[in-house]
DSSP file (Angstrom, degrees, kcal/mol; ACC not computed):
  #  RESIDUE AA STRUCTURE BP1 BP2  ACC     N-H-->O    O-->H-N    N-H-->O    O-->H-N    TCO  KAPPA ALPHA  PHI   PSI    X-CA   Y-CA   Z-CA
    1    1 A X     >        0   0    0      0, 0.0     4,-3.8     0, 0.0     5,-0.3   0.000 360.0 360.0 360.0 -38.7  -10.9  -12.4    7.8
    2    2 A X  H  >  +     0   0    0      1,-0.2     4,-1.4     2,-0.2    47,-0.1   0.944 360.0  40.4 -57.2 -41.4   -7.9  -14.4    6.0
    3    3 A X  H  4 S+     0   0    0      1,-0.2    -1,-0.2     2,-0.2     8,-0.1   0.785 111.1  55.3 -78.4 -16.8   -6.6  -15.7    9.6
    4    4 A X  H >4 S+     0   0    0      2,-0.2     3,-0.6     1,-0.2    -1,-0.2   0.968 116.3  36.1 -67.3 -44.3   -9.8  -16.3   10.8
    5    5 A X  H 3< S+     0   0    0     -4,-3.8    -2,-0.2     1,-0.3    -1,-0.2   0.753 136.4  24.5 -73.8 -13.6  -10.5  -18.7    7.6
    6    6 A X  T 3< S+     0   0    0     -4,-1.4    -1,-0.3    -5,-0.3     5,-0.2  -0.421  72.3 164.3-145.1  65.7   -7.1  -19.9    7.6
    7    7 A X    <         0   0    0     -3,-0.6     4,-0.3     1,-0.2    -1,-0.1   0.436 360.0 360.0 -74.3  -0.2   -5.6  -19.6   11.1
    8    8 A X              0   0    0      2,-0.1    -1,-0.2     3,-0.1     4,-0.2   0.510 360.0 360.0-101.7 360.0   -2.9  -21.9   10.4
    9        !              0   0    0      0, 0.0     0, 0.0     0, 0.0     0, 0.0   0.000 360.0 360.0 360.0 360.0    0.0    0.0    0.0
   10    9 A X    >         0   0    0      0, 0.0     3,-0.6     0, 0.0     4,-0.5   0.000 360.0 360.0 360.0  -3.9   -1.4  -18.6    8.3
   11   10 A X  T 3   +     0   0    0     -4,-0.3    -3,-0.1     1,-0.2    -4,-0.1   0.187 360.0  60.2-104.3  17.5   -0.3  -17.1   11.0
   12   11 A X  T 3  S+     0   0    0     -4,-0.2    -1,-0.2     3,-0.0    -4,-0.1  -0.010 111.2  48.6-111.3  20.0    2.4  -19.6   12.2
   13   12 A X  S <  S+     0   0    0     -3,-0.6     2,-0.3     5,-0.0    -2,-0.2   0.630  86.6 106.4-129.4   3.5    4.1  -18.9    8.7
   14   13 A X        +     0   0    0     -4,-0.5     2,-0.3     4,-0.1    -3,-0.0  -0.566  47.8 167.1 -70.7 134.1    4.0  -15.5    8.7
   15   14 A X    >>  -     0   0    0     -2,-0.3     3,-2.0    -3,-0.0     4,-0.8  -0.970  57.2-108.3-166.3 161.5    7.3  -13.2    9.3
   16   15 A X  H 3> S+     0   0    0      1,-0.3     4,-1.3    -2,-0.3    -2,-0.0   0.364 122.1  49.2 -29.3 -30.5    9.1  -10.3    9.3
   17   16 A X  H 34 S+     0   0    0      2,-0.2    -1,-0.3     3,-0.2     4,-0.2   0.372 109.7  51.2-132.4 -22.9   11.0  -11.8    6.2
   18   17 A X  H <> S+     0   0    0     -3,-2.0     4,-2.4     2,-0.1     3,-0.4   0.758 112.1  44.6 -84.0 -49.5    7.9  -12.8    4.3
   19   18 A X  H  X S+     0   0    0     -4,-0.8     4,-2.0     1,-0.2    -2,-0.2   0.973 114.1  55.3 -70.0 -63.3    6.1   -9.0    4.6
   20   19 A X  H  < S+     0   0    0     -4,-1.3     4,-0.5     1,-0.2    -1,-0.2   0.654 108.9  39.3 -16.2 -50.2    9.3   -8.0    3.8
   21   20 A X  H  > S+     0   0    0     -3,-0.4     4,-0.6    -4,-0.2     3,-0.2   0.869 113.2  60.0 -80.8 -73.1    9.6  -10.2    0.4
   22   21 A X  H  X S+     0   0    0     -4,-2.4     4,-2.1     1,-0.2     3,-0.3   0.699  88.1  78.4 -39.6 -25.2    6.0   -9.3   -0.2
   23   22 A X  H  X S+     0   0    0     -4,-2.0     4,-4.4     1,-0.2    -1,-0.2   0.967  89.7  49.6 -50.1 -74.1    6.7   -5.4   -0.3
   24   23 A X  H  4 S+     0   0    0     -4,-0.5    -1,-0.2    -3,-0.2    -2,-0.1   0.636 107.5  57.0 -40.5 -29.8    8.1   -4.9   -3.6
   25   24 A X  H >X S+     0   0    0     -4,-0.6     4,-3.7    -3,-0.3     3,-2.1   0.927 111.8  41.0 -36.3 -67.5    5.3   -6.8   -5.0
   26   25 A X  H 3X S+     0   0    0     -4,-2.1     4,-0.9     1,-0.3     5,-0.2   0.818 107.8  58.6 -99.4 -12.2    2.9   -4.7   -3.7
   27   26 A X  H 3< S+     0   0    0     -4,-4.4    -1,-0.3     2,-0.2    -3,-0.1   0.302 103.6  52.8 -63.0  19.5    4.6   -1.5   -4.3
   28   27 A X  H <> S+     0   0    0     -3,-2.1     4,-2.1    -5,-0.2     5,-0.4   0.528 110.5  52.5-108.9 -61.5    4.7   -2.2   -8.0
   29   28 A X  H  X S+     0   0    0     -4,-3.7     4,-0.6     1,-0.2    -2,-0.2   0.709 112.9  39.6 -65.0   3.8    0.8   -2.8   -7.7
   30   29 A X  H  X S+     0   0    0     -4,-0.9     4,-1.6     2,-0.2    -1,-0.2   0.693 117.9  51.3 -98.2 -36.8   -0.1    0.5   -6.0
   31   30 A X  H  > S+     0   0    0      2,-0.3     4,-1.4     1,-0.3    -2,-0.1   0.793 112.1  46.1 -78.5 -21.7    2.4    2.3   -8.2
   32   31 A X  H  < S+     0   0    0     -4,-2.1    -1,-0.3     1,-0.2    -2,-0.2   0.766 111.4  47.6 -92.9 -36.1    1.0    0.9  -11.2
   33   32 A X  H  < S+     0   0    0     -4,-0.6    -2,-0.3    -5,-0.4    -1,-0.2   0.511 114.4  51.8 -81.3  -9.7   -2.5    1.6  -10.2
   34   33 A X  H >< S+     0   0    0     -4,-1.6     2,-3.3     2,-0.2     3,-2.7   0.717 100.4  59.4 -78.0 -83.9   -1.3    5.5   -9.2
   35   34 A X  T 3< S+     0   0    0     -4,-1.4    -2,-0.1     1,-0.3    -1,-0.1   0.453 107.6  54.7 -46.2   0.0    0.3    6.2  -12.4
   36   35 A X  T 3  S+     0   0    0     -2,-3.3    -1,-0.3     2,-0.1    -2,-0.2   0.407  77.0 111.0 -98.0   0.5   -3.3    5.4  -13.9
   37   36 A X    <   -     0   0    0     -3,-2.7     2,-0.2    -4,-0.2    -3,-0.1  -0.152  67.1-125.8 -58.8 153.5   -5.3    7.5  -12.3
   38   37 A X    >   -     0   0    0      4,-0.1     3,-2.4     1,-0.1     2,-1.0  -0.616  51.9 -80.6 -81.5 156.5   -7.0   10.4  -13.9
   39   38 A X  T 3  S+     0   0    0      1,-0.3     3,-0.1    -2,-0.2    -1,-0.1  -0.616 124.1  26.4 -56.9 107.7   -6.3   13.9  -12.1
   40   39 A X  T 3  S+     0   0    0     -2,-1.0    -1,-0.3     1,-0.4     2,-0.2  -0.012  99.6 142.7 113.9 -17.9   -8.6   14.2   -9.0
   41   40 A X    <   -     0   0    0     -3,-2.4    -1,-0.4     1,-0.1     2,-0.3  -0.529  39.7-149.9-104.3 157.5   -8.6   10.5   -8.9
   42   41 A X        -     0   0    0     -2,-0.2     2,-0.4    -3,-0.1    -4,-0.1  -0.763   7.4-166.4-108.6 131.6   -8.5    8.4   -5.9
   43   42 A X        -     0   0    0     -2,-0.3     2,-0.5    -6,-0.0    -9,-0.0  -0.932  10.0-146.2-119.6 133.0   -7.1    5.1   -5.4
   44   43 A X        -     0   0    0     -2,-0.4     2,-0.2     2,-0.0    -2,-0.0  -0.811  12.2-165.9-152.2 129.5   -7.7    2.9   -2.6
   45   44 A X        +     0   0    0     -2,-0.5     2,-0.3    14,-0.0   -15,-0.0  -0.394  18.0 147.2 -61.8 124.1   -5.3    0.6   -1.2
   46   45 A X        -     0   0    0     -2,-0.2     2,-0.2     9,-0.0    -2,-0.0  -0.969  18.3-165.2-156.2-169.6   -5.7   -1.9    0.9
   47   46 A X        -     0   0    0     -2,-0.3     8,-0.0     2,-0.2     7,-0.0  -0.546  40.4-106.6-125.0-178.9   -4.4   -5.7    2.1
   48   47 A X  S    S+     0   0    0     -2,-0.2     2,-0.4   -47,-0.0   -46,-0.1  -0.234  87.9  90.3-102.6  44.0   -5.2   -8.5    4.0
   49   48 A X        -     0   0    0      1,-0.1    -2,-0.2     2,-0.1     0, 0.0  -0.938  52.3-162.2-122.2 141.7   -2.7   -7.6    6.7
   50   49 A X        +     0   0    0     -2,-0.4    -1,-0.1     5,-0.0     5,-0.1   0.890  64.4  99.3 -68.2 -54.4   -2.1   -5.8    9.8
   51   50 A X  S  > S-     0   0    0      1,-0.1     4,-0.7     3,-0.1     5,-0.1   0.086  74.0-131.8 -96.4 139.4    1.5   -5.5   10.0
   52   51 A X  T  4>S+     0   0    0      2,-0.2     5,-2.6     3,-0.2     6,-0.2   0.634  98.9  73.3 -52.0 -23.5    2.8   -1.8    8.8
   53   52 A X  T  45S+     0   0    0      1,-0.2     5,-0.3     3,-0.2    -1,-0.1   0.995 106.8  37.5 -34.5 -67.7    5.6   -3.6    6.4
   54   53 A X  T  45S+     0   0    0      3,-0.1    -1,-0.2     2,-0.1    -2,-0.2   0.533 133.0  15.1 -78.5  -4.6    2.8   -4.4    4.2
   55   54 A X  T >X5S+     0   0    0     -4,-0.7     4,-2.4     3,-0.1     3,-2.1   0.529 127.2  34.5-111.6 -77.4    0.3   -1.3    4.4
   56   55 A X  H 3>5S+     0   0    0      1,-0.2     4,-1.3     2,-0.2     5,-0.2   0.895 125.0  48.3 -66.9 -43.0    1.7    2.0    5.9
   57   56 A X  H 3><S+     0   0    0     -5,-2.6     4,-0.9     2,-0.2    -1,-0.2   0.648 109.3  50.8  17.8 -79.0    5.3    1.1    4.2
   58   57 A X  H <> S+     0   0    0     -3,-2.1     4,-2.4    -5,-0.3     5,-0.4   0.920 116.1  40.9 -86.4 -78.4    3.9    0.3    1.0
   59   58 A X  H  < S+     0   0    0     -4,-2.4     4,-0.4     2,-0.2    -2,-0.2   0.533 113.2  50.7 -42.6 -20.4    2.0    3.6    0.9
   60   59 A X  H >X S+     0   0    0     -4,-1.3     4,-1.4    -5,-0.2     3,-0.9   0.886 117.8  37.9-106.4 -79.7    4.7    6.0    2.3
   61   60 A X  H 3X S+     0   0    0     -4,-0.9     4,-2.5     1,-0.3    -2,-0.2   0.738 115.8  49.7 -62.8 -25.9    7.6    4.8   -0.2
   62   61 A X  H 3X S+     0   0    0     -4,-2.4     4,-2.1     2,-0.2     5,-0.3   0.929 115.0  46.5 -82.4 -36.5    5.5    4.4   -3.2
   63   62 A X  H <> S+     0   0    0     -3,-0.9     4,-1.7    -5,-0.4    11,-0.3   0.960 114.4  45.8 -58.2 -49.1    4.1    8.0   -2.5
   64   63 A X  H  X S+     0   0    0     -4,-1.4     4,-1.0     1,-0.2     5,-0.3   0.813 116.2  46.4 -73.5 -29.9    7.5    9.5   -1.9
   65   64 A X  H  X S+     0   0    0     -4,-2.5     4,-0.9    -5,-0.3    -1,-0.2   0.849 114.9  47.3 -70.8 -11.3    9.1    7.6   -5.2
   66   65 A X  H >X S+     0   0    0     -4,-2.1     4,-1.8    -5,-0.2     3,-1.0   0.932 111.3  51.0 -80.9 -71.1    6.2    8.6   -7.3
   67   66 A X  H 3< S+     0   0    0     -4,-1.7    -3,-0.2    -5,-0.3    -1,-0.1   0.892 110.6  47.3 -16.7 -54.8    6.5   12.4   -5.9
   68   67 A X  H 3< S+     0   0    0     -4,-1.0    -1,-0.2     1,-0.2    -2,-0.1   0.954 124.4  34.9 -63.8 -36.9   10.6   12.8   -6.7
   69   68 A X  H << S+     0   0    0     -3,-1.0    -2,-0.2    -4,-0.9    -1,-0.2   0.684 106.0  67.3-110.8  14.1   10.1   11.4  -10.1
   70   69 A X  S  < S-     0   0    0     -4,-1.8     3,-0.1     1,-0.2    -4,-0.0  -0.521  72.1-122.7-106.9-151.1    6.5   12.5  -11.7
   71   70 A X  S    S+     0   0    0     -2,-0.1     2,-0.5     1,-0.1    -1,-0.2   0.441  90.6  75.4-113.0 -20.0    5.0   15.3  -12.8
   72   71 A X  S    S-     0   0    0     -3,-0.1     2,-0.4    -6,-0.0    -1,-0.1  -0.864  73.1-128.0 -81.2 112.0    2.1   14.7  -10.3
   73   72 A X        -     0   0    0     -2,-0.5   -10,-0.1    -6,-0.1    -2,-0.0  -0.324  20.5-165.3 -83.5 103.0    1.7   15.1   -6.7
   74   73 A X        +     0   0    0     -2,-0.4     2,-0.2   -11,-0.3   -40,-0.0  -0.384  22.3 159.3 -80.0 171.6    0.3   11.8   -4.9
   75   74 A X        -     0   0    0      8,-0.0     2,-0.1     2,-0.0     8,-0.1  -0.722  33.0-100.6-179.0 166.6   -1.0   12.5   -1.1
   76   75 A X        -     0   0    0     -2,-0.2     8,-1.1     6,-0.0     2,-0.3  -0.167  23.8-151.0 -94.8-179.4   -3.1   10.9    1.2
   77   76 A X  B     -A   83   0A   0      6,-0.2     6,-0.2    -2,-0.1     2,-0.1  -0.987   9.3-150.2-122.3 107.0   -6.7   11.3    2.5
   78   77 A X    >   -     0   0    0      4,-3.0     3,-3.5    -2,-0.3     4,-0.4  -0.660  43.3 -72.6-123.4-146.9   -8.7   10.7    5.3
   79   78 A X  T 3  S+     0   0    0      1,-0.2    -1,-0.1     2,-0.1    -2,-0.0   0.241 129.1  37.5 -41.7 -20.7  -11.6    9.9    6.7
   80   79 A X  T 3  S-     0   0    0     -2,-0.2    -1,-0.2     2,-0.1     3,-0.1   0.213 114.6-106.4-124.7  13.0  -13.1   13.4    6.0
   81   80 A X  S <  S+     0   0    0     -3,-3.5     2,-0.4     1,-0.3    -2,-0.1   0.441  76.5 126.7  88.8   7.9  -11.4   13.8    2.6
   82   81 A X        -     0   0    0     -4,-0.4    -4,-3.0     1,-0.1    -1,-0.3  -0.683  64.8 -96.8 -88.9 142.2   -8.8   16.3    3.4
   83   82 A X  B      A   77   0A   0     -2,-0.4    -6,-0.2    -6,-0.2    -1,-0.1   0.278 360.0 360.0 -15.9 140.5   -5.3   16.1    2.9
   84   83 A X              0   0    0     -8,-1.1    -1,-0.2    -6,-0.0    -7,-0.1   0.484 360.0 360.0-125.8 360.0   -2.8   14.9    5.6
């Protein structure tokens, strides 16, 4: 939807921009895990395609939360099992 309303984001977008953007949004997803209740489900998501900015962001913030809490994060899908 964003490029469709604003197609003239997508000649400033790069590698070097998702990139920049990462840390940002692995401080909000980390910040929204480390609230969660036990049992509770958070769900991420962007206004992006690109894997920097989703699968990335979800893989390293799960594996830093995992070494250092006392809680185990993992993912879900579609049919609510574990992966």
């Amino acid at each position: 939807g964003t490029i469709r309303r604003s197609p003239e984001l997508l000649s400033k977008w790069s590698t070097k921009n998702a990139e920049q953007n990462k840390p940002v949004q692995k401080g909000l997803l980390k910040v929204a895990l480390e609230r969660l209740r036990p049992g509770g489900i958070c769900l991420y998501s962007t206004c992006s395609l690109n894997p920097i900015e989703n699968d990335e962001v979800v893989e390293e913030t799960l594996q830093e939360l995992n070494t250092i809490s006392n809680h185990e994060y993992s993912l879900l899908n579609l049919e609510g099992n574990s992966e």
